[in-house]
Structures are given as C-alpha cells and as structure tokens.
mmCIF file of the C-alpha atoms, coordinates in Angstrom:
data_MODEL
# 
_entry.id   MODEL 
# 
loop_
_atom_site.group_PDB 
_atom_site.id 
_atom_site.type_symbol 
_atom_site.label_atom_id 
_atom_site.label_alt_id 
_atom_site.label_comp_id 
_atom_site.label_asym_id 
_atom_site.label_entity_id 
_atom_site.label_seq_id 
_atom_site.pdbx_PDB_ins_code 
_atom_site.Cartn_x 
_atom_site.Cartn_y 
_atom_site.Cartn_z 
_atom_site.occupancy 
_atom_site.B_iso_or_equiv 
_atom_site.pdbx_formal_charge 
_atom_site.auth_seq_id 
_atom_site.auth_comp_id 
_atom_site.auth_asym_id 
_atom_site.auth_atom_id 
_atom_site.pdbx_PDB_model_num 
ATOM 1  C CA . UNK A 1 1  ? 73.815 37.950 20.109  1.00 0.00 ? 1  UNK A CA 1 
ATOM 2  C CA . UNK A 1 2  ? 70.772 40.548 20.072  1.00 0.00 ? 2  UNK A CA 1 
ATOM 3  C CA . UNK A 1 3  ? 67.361 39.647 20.369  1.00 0.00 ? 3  UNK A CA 1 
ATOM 4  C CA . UNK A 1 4  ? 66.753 42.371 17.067  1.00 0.00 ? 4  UNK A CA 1 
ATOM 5  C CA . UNK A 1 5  ? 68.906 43.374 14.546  1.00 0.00 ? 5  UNK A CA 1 
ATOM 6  C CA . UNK A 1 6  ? 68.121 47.198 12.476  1.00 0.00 ? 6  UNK A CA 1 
ATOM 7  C CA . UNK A 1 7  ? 68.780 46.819 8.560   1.00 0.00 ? 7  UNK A CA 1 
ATOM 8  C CA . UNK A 1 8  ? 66.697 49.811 7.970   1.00 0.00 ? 8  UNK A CA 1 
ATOM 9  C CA . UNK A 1 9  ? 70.574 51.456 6.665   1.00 0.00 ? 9  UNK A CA 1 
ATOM 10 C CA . UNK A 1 10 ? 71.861 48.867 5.323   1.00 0.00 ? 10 UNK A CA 1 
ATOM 11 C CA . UNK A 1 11 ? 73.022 48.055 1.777   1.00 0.00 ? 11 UNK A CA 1 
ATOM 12 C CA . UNK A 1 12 ? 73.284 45.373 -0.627  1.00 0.00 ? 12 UNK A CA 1 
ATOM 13 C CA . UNK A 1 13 ? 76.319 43.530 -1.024  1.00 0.00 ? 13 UNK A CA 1 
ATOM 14 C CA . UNK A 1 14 ? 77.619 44.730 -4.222  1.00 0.00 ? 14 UNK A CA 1 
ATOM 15 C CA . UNK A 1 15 ? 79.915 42.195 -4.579  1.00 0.00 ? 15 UNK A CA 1 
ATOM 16 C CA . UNK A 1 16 ? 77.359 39.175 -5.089  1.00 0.00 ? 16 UNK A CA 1 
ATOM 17 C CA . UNK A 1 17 ? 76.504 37.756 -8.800  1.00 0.00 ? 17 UNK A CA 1 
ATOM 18 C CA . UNK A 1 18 ? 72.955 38.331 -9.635  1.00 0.00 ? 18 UNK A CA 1 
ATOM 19 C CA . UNK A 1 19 ? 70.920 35.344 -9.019  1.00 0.00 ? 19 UNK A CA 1 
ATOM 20 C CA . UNK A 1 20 ? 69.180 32.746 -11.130 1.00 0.00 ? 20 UNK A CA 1 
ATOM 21 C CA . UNK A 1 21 ? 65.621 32.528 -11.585 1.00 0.00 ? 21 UNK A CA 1 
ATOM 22 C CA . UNK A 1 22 ? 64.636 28.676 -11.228 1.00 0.00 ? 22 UNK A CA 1 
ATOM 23 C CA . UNK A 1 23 ? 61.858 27.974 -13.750 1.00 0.00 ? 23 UNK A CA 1 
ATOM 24 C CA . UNK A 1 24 ? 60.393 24.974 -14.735 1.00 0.00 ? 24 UNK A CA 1 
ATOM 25 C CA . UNK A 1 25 ? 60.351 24.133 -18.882 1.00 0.00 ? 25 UNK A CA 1 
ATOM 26 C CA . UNK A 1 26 ? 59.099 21.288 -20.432 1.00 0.00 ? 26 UNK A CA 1 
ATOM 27 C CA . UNK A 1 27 ? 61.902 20.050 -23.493 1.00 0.00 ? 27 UNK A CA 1 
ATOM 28 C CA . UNK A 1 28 ? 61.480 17.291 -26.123 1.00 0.00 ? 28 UNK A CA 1 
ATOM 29 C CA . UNK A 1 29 ? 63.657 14.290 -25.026 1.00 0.00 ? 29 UNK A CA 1 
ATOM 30 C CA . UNK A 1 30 ? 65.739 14.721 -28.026 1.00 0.00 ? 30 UNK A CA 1 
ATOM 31 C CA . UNK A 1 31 ? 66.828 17.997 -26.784 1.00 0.00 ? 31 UNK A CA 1 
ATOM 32 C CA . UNK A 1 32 ? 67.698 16.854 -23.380 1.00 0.00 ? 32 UNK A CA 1 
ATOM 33 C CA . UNK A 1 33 ? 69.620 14.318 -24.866 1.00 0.00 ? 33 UNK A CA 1 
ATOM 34 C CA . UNK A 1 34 ? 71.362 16.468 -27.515 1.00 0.00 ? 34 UNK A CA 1 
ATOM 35 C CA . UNK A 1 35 ? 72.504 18.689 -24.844 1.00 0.00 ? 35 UNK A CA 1 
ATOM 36 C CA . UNK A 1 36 ? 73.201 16.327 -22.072 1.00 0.00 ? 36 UNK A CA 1 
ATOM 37 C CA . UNK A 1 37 ? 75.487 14.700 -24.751 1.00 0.00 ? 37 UNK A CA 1 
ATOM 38 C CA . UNK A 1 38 ? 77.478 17.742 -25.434 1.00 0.00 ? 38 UNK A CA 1 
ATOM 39 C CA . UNK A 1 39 ? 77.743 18.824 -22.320 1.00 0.00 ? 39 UNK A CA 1 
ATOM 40 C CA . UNK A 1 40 ? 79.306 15.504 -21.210 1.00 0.00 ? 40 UNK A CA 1 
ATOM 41 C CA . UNK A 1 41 ? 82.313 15.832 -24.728 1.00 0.00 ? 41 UNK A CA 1 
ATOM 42 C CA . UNK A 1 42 ? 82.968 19.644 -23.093 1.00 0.00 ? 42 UNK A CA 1 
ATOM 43 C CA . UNK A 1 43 ? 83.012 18.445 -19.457 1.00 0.00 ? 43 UNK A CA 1 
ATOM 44 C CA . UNK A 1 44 ? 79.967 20.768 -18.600 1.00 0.00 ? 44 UNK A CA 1 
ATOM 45 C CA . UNK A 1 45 ? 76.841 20.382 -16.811 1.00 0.00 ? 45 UNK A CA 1 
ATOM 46 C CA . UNK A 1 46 ? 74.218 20.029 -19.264 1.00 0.00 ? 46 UNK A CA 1 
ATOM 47 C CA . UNK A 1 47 ? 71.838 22.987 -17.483 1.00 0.00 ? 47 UNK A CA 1 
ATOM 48 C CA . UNK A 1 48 ? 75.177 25.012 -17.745 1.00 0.00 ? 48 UNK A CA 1 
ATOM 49 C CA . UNK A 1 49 ? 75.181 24.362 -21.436 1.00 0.00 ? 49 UNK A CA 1 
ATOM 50 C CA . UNK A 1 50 ? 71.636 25.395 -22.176 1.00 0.00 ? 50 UNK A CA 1 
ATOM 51 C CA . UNK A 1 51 ? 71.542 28.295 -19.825 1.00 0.00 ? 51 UNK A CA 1 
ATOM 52 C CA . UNK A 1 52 ? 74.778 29.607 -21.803 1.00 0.00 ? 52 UNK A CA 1 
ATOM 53 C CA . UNK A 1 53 ? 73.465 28.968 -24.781 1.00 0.00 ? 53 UNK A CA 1 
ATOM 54 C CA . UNK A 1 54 ? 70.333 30.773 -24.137 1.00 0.00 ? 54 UNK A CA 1 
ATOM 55 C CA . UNK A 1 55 ? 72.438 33.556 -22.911 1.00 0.00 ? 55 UNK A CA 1 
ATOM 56 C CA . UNK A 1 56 ? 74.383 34.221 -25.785 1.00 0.00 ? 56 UNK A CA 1 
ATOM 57 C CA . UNK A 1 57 ? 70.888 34.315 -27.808 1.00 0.00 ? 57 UNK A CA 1 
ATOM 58 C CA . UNK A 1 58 ? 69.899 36.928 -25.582 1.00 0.00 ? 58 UNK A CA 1 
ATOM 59 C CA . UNK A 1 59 ? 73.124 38.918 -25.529 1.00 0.00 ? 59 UNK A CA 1 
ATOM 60 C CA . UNK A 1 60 ? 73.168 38.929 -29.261 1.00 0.00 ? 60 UNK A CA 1 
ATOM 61 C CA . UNK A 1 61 ? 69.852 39.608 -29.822 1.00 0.00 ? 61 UNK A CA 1 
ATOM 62 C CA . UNK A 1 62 ? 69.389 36.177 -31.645 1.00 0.00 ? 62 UNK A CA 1 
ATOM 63 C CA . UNK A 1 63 ? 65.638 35.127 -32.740 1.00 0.00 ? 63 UNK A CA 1 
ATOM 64 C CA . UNK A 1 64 ? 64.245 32.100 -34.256 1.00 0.00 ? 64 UNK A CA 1 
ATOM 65 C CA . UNK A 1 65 ? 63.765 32.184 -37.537 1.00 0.00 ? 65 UNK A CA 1 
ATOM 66 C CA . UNK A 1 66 ? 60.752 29.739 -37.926 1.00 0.00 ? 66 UNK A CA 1 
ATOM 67 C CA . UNK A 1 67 ? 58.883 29.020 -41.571 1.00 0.00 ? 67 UNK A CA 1 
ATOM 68 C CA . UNK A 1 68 ? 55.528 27.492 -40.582 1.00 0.00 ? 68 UNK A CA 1 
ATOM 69 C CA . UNK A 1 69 ? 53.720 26.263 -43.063 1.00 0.00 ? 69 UNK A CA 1 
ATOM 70 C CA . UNK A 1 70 ? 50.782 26.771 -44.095 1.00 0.00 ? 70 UNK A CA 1 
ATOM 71 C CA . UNK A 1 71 ? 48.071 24.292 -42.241 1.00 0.00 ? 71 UNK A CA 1 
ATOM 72 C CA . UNK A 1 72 ? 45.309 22.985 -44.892 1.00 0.00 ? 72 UNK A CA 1 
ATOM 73 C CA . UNK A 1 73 ? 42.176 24.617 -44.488 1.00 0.00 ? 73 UNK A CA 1 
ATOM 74 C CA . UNK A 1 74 ? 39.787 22.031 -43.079 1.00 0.00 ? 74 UNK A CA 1 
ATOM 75 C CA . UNK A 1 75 ? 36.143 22.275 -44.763 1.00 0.00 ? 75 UNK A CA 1 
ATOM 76 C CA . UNK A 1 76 ? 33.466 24.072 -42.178 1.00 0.00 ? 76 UNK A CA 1 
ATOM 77 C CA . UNK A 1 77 ? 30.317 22.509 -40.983 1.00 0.00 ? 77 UNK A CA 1 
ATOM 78 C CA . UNK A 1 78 ? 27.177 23.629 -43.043 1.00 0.00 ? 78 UNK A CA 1 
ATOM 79 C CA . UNK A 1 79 ? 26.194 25.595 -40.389 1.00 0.00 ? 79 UNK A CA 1 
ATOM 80 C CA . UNK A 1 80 ? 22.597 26.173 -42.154 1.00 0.00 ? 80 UNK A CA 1 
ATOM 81 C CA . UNK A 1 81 ? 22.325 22.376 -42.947 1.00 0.00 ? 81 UNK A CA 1 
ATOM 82 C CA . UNK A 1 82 ? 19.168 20.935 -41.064 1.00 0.00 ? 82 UNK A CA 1 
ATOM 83 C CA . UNK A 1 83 ? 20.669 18.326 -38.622 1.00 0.00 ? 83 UNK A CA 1 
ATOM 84 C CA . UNK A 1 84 ? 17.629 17.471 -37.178 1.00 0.00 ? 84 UNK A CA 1 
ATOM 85 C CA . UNK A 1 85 ? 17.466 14.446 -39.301 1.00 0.00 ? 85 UNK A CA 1 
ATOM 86 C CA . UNK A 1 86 ? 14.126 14.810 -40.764 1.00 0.00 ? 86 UNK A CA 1 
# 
C-alpha cells in the first residue's frame, strides 16, 4: 500500500444514488404518530414514509393550500396617554 494516493484524475462513481441530506425537524406528536402508524399497516419505516411523501410533493409540484384566518386586531396602547401617573 502507498504512503500517497493522486485523485487529481479521477472521477465520480456514476453509479452511486445521490445522497440524503440529514436535517433535523421538529413535528407535532400527532404527526409522528400518524405516520409511524401507517408506516407500521404498509410494513415501512416511518422516516421512509415521510421522506416519500415529501417527495412526491416535490415531484408534483404540490403546495399547501393554507386559509389563515384573520387574527383580531388587538387595541394599541395610547401611546400619547400620560403614564406618569400624575
């Protein structure tokens, strides 16, 4: 075995599947569960299930389609109010 090996002409490996990008995201319980549930009827890892679920979202170009509503407006501070208490 050398000491040094040269790679300044070497290639990539086409053959290899493009890696995953580990991330860390923060779920409601209820999701967790929801999938981890499914994933156990389908025989599937549960981080399988999401990450093929999010695929397809992003293959298909899917967005949410959220309706937020409207938050009441809460009343302001008199702002010109003396609070000096005099």
């Amino acid at each position: 075995m050398r000491d040094e090996y040269d790679f300044t002409n070497a290639i990539k490996n086409p053959y290899i599947k493009r890696g995953k990008t580990v991330v860390t995201i923060r779920l409601d319980t209820v999701v967790v569960e929801y999938f981890k549930e499914l994933a156990t009827k389908i025989n599937l890892p549960y981080q399988t299930l999401i990450n093929s679920y999010l695929a397809d979202c992003a293959v298909n170009r899917r967005s949410p389609d959220f309706c937020w509503k409207d938050a009441p407006v809460q009343p302001q501070p008199d702002q010109t109010a003396d609070h000096t208490g005099a």
